[in-house]
C-alpha positions, 0 to 999 in steps of 0.5 A: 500500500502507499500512503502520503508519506516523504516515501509515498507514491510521489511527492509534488511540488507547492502550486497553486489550485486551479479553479477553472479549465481555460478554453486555451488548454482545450484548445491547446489540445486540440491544437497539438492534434491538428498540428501533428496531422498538419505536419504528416500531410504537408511532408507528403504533398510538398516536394519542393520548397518552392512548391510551398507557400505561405501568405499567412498573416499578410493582411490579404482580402483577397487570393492572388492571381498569379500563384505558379501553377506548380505550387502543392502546398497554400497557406492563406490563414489569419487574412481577412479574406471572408469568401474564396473565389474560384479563380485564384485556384484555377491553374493550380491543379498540382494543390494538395495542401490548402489551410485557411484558418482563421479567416473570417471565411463565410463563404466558399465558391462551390467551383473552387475544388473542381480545379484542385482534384489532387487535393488531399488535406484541406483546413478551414477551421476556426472560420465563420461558416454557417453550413458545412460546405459540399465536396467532392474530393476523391483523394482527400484524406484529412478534412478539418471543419472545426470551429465554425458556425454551423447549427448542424452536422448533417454532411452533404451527400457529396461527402459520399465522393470522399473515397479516401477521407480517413480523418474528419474534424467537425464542431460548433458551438451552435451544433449542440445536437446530433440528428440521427440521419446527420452522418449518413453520407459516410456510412460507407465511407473509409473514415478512420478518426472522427474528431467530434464536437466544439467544447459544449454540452450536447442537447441531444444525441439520437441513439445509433448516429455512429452506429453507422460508421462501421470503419471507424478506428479512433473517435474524439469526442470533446463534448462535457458530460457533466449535466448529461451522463445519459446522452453519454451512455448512449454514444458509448453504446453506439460506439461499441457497434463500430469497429473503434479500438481507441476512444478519447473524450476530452473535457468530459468533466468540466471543472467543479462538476460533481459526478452522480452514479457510474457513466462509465460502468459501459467500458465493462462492456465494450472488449474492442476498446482497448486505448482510452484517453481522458483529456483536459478534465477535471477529475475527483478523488471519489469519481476516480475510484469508480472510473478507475475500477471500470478501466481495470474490470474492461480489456482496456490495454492503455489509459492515458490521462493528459492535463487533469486536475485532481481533486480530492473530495473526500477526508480519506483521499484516493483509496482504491480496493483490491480487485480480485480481478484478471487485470490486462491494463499493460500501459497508464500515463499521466502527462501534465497532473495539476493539483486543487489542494494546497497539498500533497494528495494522499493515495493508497493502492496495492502495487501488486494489481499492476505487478502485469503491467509493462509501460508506465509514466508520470510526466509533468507531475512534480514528482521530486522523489520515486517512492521506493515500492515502486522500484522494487514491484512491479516486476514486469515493467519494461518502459519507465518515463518520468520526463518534465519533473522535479527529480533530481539524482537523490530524488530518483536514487533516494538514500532512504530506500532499501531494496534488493531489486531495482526495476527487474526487467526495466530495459527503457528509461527516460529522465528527460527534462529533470534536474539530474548533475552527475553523470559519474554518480547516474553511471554508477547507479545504473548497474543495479538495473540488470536489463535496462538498455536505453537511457535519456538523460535530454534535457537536464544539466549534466557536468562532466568532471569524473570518469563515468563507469557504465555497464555493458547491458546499457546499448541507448544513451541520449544526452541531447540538450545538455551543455557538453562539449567535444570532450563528451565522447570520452564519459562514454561507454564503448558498447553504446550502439545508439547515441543522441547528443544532438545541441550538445555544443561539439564543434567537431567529429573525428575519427578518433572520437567514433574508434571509441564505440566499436558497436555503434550504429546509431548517431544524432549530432542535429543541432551543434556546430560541426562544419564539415564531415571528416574524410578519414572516417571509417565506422559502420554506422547505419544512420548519422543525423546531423541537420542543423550545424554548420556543413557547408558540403558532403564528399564522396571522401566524407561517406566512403568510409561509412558502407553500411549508411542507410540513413543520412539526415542533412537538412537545414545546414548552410550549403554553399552549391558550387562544384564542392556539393556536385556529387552530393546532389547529382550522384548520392542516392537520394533514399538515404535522406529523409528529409530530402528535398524540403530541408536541403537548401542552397545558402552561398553563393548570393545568385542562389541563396534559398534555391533549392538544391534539388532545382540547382544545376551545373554541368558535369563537365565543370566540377570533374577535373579528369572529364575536363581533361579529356575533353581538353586534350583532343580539342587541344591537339586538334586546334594545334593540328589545325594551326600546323596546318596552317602554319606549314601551308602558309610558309610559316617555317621560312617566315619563322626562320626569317624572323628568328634570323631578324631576332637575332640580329638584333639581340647581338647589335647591343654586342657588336656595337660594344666590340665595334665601338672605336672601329670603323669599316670601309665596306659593309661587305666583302662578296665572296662568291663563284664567277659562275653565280656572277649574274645573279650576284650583279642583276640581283644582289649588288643592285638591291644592297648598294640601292639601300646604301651598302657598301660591298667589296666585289673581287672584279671591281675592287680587288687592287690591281698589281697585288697578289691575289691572297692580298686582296682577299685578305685586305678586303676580308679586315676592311670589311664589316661583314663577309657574305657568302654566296653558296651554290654547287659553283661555289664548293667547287672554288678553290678561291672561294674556299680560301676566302672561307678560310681567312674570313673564319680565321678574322671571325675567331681572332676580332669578330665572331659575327661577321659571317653571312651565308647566303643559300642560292640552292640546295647543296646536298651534303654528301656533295661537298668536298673534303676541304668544304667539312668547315663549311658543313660545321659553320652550317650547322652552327651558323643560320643562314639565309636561303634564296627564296622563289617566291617574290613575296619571300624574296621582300623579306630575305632582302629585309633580314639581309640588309640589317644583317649587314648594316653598321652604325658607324662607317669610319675607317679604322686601318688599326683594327686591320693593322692588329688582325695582321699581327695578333693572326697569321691569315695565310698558313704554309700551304698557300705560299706556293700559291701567290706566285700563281696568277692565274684568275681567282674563282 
């Protein structure tokens, strides 16, 4: 038995008595169900965030125009819009989520839905309708009606169409009766839940009007009984003919109401209800003993009390009697227990009736320390939530309870939302509980300052929405395989962090600071949840060491869409995220912030480097096949030798005009060339270099008469700037020439490295040239040489190069020079003595 004691079944915080039920907690009530089956229908329908819109709260009278016609989702709720017209609605036949709440709405245009046949949730409650209005949706599947004007619930018979409706929100606070022909259209309908009256008392209720909807699962009543228990009677009656498994009643007592007789003595009856929720209801000590005894005597499985206030009517308290009774009560939750007395409730109930039961909780109680019986017997329990209460760690493991079990086969446990410290001391605890396998901690204010110590049995940890840091992984236990430290604060995730847990599969990072997935992670996590950091992009490197993902959660972080996020939007498989593509959004660059990065498009070709490269490669070599082409057709080999040669004489002018600073020459050139090339030489290049103003030494006009023969070579070899060969088949057959070849060599090593010029008049095969020319073959392998081109375009050219090849700056004559070739090199060797007595003619 427990009694109100410091050890009794839960002690409770000093509050204020509430007086009164507000019409907010009904609605907030009601608020939380329509929200949750919003959420389920808007994830379904909307494909795309650009397909959602949301003119909510815009001060709109009217709907615009101009809506994409792509568009799945509408928002038009908290405007002034008082009547919906056809027209807005007529392009967006893609509409599958509509909501326009709270409106004002009075009238809705009967065509309006005929242009929206892919319509499958529709919301115009709280709104000033005074007729449900007709529909013929065949795809609907949730219609929320509620908080109207309408004086009756008689449906339409166009309701009949809606195939596919499984959950239908009706009230009004001016439909205070239920007419027995008023649900006929749904007779033979697929309605799942019916959500059922506008918070006030019933006048009437004709026997069998739900008897009608035989597939009716779950019904919501929120109609108060309190004047009326025979009105409820008979609706329970009628519902025990439908197929309902779950029956919630909410503000069935409405406050202060004092209960007369045994309304709910039907559950006994009714074997195919098996959850029953009792919502924002006042409740007294004296009735919840008889409702109470009515639940354990039903096959009710769970019985769910969600914001009650407890009043205790009698001195005694709450006494509940030994059942002598077969229980199959599995589940009891208490979420959200307001108290009217200014003080602790006094309970006695054997603990042994419930020794079956597997779930139990008491969330948003108060409850600051956890009576001591309760750990030791109730041997079957399996699942313990004392969520959002005062507990603290000596409150959970108080110090005055002695007992040989705790929890024996409790394998779920949530202390969520409490005012547990020590991580190191709640480690420690837990190995008295042999099987518990999962653990939440969310919601308290954990430090980490000791080593925690954890049994191996505990394979479920959640720590989120608690201050901890990177340093968290190491208060850890290495056989966890499901971690949730999800707006933890950690910053970043290693390799070195997941060696730690080799068994893990299972972990939650939303809501911290990473910015990016390391690339030397290898681990064999199944699912990763890390929406809501700081990641910027996900490489193919940051998965290859995770094979066995099948879950990647990645939404709402600040994606930058550029070649970076390439792979991930166009080659991951889409599959392993579940919040694809609604949460996945561009961030950077500026051009397309808010894009969907499902609507983001780049080519291939510039985000792969190595397609890149082969793309490049043989449009490159094409390209340059093209312009060699070109090149060699156009000449551009010759033209190129021509400026190369131009180039080069220019480079050396610097040179030259250096050595040749105090020197001066007579000629510009000395002509060496054969008698048989002389028509060439006097038609074309005498009278091309002379008519530009140079100067040539020509051995049958300017050789001195008298003088031998090698004289004159070699005065005009030092008194000329330059010497120019002429070179053909004539002139490797020469012996002058080959002499003159080898004086002006001799002048070139001694004073001048650049003086020789050669001029190809034709081609000179090499294998013709004789022994004495292999000088010449090594001079033309060093030296380039100009060559005599038949084309008359060309021809400008050569005389272009060869005119600044022969220029000089200064033309003063400087006999020293000659003087110091004669003396620092002997220009005629011993085998050419014989020579000077010969006269016969040169060349």
């Amino acid at each position: 038995m427990i009694n109100s004691s410091p050890t009794s079944f839960y002690v409770y915080s000093v509050r204020v008595a509430l007086l009164l039920w507000t019409t907010a907690l009904l609605s907030w009530r009601t608020l939380c169900l329509a929200e949750l089956m919003e959420d389920q229908g808007h994830a379904s329908c909307v494909t795309s965030s650009r397909r959602d819109k949301n003119l909510s709260g815009q001060n709109l009278t009217n709907v615009p125009l101009d809506l994409n016609n792509e568009t799945q989702s509408l928002d038009i709720s908290h405007n002034p819009l008082v009547k919906l017209q056809a027209a807005p609605f007529q392009r967006l036949s893609q509409l599958c989520f509509l909501k326009a709440t709270s409106c004002g709405l009075r009238v809705i245009n009967p065509g309006l839905f005929v242009h929206t046949p892919k319509l499958k949730f529709l919301n115009i409650s709280n709104n000033l309708l005074d007729f449900i209005p007709d529909l013929s949706l065949p795809l609907l599947k949730i219609l929320d009606l509620a908080g109207n004007q309408y004086g009756s619930y008689q449906l339409p018979a166009t309701f009949e169409t809606l195939a596919n409706l499984s959950a239908l929100y009706l009230g009004s606070e001016n439909a205070l009766q239920v007419d027995f022909n008023d649900f006929d259209s749904l007779s033979d309908s697929s309605l799942k839940h019916l959500i059922l009256g506008g918070g006030f008392e019933w006048q009437r209720y004709d026997r069998g009007s739900l008897a009608k909807m035989k597939s009716l699962q779950k019904i919501t009543l929120k109609v108060p009984f309190c004047e009326n228990f025979d009105l409820l009677e008979n609706l329970l009656e009628d519902v025990n003919e439908t197929q309902t498994t779950d029956l919630e009643l909410v503000n069935v007592l409405p406050d202060l109401c004092n209960v007369t007789g045994d309304p709910f003595r039907s559950l006994r009856a009714m074997p195919l209800i098996k959850d029953f929720t009792i919502v924002n209801t006042w409740i007294n000590s004296s009735f919840f003993v008889l409702f109470l005894k009515n639940v354990l005597l039903s096959n009710v499985r769970t019985l769910t009390f969600v914001n009650v206030t407890y009043n205790e009517d009698t001195a005694e308290g709450f006494r509940f009697p030994t059942l002598n009774h077969t229980i199959v009560l599995r589940s009891l939750i208490f979420d959200g227990v307001n108290h009217y007395q200014y003080r602790y409730p006094s309970i006695e109930i054997s603990v042994d009736m419930f020794s079956k039961m597997d779930y139990l909780k008491f969330s948003g109680t108060g409850m600051n320390i956890v009576p001591c019986k309760v750990m030791s017997s109730l041997p079957s329990l399996e699942t313990l939530d004392l969520s959002n209460n005062l507990l603290s760690d000596t409150g959970f493991w108080w110090s005055g309870c002695s007992y040989t079990s705790v929890f024996p086969k409790l394998r779920n446990l949530s202390l969520s939302k409490n005012r547990f410290v020590d991580l190191s001391f709640i480690a420690q605890h837990t190995h008295q509980m042999k099987y518990l396998e999962s653990f939440d901690l969310s919601f308290n204010s954990i430090f980490l300052d000791k080593p925690c110590f954890w049994p191996i049995h505990i394979t479920s940890l959640s720590l989120s929405n608690n201050n901890l840091g990177n340093k968290v992984f190491s208060f850890l236990s290495q056989y966890l395989q499901r971690i949730d430290l999800s707006k933890t604060g950690i910053t970043a995730l290693t390799q070195e962090d997941l060696l730690q847990f080799p068994m893990l599969k299972h972990l939650f990072l939303s809501f911290n600071s990473i910015k990016v997935i390391p690339t030397d992670l290898s681990h064999t996590l199944v699912s990763l949840y890390i929406d809501q950091n700081s990641i910027t992009s996900i490489s193919r490197e940051s998965l290859a060491g995770l094979p066995s993902l099948r879950t990647l959660k990645a939404g709402d972080n600040p994606f930058v869409c550029s070649c970076d996020s390439y792979w991930f939007m166009t080659a991951l498989n889409k599959s392993l995220l579940p919040d694809w593509p609604l949460d996945y959004t561009c961030s950077t660059p500026p051009s397309v912030a808010d894009l969907p990065m499902s609507e983001y498009r780049t080519s291939r070709m510039s985000c792969e480097a190595w397609l890149q490269a082969v793309v490049a490669l043989p449009v490159t070599m094409l390209i340059v096949l093209a312009l060699c082409s070109a090149f060699y057709a156009c000449d551009g080999v010759w033209y190129t030798k021509m400026l190369w040669m131009w180039i080069r004489v220019k480079r050396r002018g610097q040179k030259q005009a250096n050595l040749l600073n105090n020197t001066t020459f007579r000629y510009h050139s000395f002509i060496s060339y054969s008698h048989q090339d002389s028509a060439w030489v006097e038609s074309k290049l005498v009278p091309s270099l002379e008519g530009a103003g140079i100067s040539l030494c020509i051995h049958e006009r300017d050789f001195v008469p008298g003088q031998w023969i090698v004289d004159n070579i070699i005065n005009c070899v030092e008194e000329s700037y330059k010497t120019l060969f002429v070179l053909s088949n004539h002139f490797v057959q020469s012996e002058w020439c080959n002499y003159e070849l080898f004086f002006a060599q001799h002048r070139a090593i001694d004073a001048q490295q650049d003086s020789l010029v050669f001029i190809l008049l034709e081609p000179i095969p090499t294998n013709s040239l004789p022994k004495k020319f292999l000088k010449l073959r090594k001079l033309l392998m060093q030296q380039t040489y100009l060559e005599w081109p038949k084309d008359e375009r060309k021809q400008q050219v050569f005389w272009v190069n060869l005119r600044s090849m022969l220029q000089v700056a200064d033309h003063r004559i400087l006999k020293d020079m000659a003087l110091e070739l004669t003396q620092s090199a002997s220009l005629i060797p011993d085998d050419l003595v014989p020579l000077l007595n010969d006269d016969c003619s040169p060349k």
